[in-house]
N, C-alpha and C positions, 0 to 999 in steps of 0.2 A: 559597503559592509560585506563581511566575506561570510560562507553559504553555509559557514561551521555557526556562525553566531548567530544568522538567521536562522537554521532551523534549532537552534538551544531556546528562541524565544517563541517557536510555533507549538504549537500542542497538538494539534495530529495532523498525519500527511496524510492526504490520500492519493494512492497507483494505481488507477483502473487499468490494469495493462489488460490489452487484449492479444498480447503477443506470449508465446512459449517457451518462457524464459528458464537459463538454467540457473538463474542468480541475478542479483538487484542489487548495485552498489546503492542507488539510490533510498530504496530500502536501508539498506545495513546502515550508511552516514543517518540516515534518520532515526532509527534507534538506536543510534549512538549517541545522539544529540538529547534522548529521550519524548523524542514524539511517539505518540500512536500512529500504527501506519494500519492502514484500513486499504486492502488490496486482493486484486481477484483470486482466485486459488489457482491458476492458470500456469502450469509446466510447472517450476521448481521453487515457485514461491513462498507457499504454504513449506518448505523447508527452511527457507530462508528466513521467514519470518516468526515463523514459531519459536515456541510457545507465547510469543509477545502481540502479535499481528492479529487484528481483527479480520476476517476473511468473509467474501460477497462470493458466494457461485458465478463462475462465469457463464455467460449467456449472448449468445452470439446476436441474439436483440437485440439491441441495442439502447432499445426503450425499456426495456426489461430488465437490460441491465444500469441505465440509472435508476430505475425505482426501488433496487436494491440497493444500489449506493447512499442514495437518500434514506432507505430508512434505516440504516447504521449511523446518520445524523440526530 
């Protein structure tokens, strides 16, 4: 199955990116397809994903930062 169909049947994505991104295709194809993407605010993402994207402080804990991811679960 091709990666457009799969994410048209997911309802939200989640991008922990811990990298300083200037842009996320991966992002963009998933609200394209209409998931929730739920992702760190980390470099250019909170651009990228707004006003749609549910957004986690990045936190270089790592443990600190799933327990933030979890509780946007």
């Amino acid at each position: 199955m091709h990666a457009i169909k799969l994410l048209q049947q997911t309802h939200i994505c989640a991008y922990p990116s811990c990298w300083i991104e200037t842009s996320c295709l991966a992002a963009i194809e998933a609200m394209a397809a209409g998931c929730e993407v739920v992702s760190t605010n980390l470099g250019a993402l909170y651009e990228t994903c707004s006003p749609f994207g549910t957004f986690v402080g990045f936190d270089r804990n790592w443990d600190n930062l799933e327990k933030r991811f979890r509780k946007r679960f």
